[in-house]
N, C-alpha and C positions, 0 to 999 in steps of 0.2 A: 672427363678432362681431355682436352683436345690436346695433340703431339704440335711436337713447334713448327711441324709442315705439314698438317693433316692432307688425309684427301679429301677433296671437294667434288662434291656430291650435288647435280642441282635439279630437282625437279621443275617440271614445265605440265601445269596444270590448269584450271580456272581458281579455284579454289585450295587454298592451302591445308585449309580441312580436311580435303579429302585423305590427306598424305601424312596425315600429323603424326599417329603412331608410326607410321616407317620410319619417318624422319627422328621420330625420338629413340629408334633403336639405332638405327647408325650415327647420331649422337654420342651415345652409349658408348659406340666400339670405338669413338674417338673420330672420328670423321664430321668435316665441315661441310652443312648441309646449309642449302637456299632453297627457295622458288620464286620462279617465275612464272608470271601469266601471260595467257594468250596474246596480251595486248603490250608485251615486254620483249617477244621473241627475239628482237631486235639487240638484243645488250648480250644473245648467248656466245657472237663470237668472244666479246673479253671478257664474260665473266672465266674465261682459262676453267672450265669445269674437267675431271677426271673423266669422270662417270654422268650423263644425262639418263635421267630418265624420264620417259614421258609419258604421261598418264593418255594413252588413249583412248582408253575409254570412259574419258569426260570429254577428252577434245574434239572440238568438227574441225580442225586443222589438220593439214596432213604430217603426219608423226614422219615421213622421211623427208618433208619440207626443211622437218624444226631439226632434225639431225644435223643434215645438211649443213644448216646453215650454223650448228656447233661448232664445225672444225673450218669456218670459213676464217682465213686469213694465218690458218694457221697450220704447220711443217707436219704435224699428225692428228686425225680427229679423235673426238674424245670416244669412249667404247658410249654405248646406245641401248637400255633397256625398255622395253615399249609392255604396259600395263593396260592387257587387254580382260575383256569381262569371260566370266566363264560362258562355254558355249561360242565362243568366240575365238577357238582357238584355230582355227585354217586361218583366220586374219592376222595370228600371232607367227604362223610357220610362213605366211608369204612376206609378212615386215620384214623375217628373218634373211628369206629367199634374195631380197630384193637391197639388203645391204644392212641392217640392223645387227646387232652382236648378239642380242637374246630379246626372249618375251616371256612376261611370265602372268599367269591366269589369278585375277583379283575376284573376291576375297582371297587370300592365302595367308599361312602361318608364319607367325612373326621368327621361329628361327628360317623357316624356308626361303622367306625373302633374305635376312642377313647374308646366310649362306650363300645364295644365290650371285647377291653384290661383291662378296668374298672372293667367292669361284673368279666370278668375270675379270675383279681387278688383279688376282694373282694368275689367270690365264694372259696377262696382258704383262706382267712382270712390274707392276706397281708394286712401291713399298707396301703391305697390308700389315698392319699394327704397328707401323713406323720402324718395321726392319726391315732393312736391303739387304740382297744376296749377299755381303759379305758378313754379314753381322751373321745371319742365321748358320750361315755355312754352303749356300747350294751352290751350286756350280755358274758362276758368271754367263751368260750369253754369248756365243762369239761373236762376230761380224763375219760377211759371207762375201767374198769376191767370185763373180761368174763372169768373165768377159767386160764387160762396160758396167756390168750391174753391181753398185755395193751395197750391203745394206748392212745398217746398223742397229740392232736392236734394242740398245740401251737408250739410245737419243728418239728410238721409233724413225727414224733414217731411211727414205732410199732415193738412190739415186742413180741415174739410168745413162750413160753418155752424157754425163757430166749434167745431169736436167733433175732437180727433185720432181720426184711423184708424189702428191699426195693421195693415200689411200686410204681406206676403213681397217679397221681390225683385221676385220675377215678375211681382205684383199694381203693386207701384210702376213698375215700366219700362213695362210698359203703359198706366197710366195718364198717367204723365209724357209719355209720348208721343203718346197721343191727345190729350190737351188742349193741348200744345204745338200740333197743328193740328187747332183745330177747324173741324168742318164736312167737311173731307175725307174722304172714304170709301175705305179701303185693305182690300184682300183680305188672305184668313188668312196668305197666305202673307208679305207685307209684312209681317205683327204679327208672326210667326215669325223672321224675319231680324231685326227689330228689338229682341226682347227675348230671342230666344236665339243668335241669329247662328247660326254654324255649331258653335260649340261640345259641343253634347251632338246627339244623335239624337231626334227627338220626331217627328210628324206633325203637318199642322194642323190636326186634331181638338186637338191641345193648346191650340191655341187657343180653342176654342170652349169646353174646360173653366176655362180662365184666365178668359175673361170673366166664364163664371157665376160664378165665386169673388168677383171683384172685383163685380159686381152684387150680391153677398150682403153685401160690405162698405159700399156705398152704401149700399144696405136698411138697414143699420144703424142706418146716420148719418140715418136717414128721409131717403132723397132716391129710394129705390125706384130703378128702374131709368132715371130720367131723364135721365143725361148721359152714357151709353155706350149708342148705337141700333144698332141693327139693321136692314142695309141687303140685302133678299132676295135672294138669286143673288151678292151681291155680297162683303161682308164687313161691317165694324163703320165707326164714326165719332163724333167724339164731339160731342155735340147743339150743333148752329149756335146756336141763342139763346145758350148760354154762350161769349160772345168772348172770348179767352185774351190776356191781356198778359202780354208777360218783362218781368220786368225786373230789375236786376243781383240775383246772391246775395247774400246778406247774408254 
């Protein structure tokens, strides 16, 4: 029985076949589930999906094309799982590299995928079984002021000298994190734990490419690579002159 705002779940495949028992478990756990085909890509900015996932290995599409263009038009992209075949897994760790949330190696077991979808949407702080942080008890998120930079994490929010940035998952945990403590300098592998935990398989070269992604988003907003530094031998931190205040979400 679906909750009266489930999450929405939408694969992007040729074949609906291919997906039909996944789609019947998160069904199950009360989540509203779609697909779309190849020749639909076009309808992902408003189908308003939580979660994409996308079968790559049926697709000749490019799985970062159809991401992409999920979170087009819209203030935060939706998180990105990419469904790659076994023996195919270096193609699963660079989707990841390259801006994806996770990838996970098909066939695989029906609780391992659940869990998997679980993990992602509660790493992202979606309601998962249609209870929000208040209800369960956890500790609300705060909002993080650094200099020009606020960000919101309840709304999936930021905003840089008054300019939204739109970023990826990946792009937003990392930044939420370093500016929650500035000044401190943590190694790749702290960013690693922190924004992917143990979830998917990466290396911390994934890091180093996350940052430059997120440095190309500040370039954006003109603020160049000023609030994410670079600390030699050591790892990243995000620039002391910006002192970061929480305070409550809105």
């Amino acid at each position: 029985m679906l909750h009266a705002d489930p999450l929405r779940i939408l694969f992007v495949e040729p074949s609906a076949a291919h997906s039909d028992h996944l789609r019947q478990l998160l069904q199950f756990e009360g989540m509203a589930v779609a697909v779309l085909g190849p020749d639909e890509v076009t309808r992902l900015p408003e189908a308003r999906a939580d979660l994409v996932v996308v079968n790559h290995a049926q697709l000749r599409e490019s799985t970062l094309a159809i991401a992409a263009l999920a979170g087009r038009g819209r203030e935060s992209r939706p998180l990105t799982l990419a469904l790659v075949s076994q023996g195919d897994e270096l193609k699963g760790v660079e989707l990841v590299e390259r801006g994806l949330d996770a990838y996970l190696v098909c066939p695989c077991g029906p609780r391992e995928f659940v869990a998997r979808v679980r993990a992602l949407l509660r790493r992202a702080r979606l309601p998962v079984d249609g209870l929000n942080a208040g209800a369960t008890g956890d500790m609300v998120p705060s909002s993080v002021r650094a200099g020009a930079l606020h960000i919101d994490p309840l709304r999936r929010r930021v905003r840089l000298s008054g300019r939204d940035l739109r970023l990826t998952e990946q792009e937003f945990q990392l930044l939420y994190f370093l500016a929650g403590n500035p000044g401190r300098v943590f190694d790749r592998q702290a960013l690693l734990d922190a924004v992917w935990g143990n979830e998917t398989f990466v290396t911390t070269r994934s890091v180093d490419a996350l940052v430059k992604r997120l440095r190309h988003q500040l370039r954006l907003a003109g603020r160049g690579t000023q609030l994410v530094e670079t600390v030699r031998g050591v790892g990243y931190r995000m620039a002391d002159g910006a002192a970061a205040q929480s305070v409550s979400a809105a």
